[in-house]
Phi, psi and omega in degrees: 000152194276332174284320198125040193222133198252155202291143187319178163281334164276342155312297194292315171324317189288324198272340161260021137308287164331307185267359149306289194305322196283323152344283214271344177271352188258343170290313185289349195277299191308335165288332180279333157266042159268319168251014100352279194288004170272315191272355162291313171316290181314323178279334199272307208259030161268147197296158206281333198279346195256068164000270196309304186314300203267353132355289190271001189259012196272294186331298121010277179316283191295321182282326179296314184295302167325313179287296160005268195303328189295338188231004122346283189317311216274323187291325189282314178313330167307293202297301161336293198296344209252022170077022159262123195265356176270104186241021172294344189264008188272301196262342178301321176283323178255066186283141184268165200266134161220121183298132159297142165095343170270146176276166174293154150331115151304154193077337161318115174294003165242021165243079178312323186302311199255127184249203181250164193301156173069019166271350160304289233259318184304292196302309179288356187267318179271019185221032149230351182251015158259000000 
């Protein structure tokens, strides 16, 4: 350490802790646009004659995505909690598949207008309370 001061034993506990829990929300996220972008395949590459098939598979498409941006979301509040404020860097490396006809996510770090709840009022809270 540069003062000379080496870190508690609960320190070092706390700081492997973070990065566990953010590890395991990013491992379960990263399975979840996996079958996002599988179930985009499938919706893409089914043939135009067949009505009921690409039906079901949109759904299919649309039930992936949803889980996805939910632990996307979930993903970006870890990140939040342990102060990293940027999350642009969430969808340039982990970008989710968008299906025409769908809108963003709440909470999509590349749709700044729609935010996740309380985030507009969270920024106005901490720049009136110092």
């Amino acid at each position: 350490m540069p003062n000379g001061f080496q870190p508690l034993a609960v320190e070092r506990e706390i700081a492997e802790e973070m990065a566990a829990t953010l590890g395991r929300i990013g491992a379960v996220f990263a399975r979840s646009r996996e079958r996002a972008w599988e179930a985009m395949e499938g919706w893409e590459s089914c043939p135009a004659g067949e009505e009921k098939k690409k039906a079901r598979r949109a759904r299919a498409l649309w039930e992936a995505l949803d889980e996805a941006e939910r632990l996307r979301y979930f993903l970006i509040v870890q990140r939040e909690a342990m102060g990293l404020r940027s999350h642009e860097e969430v969808e340039r490396k982990h970008p989710l598949p968008r299906p025409p006809g769908r809108p963003p996510a709440a909470g999509d770090p590349a749709s700044p207008l729609l935010a996740w709840p309380g985030a507009f009022s969270r920024g106005r809270r901490r720049k009136s309370s110092g």
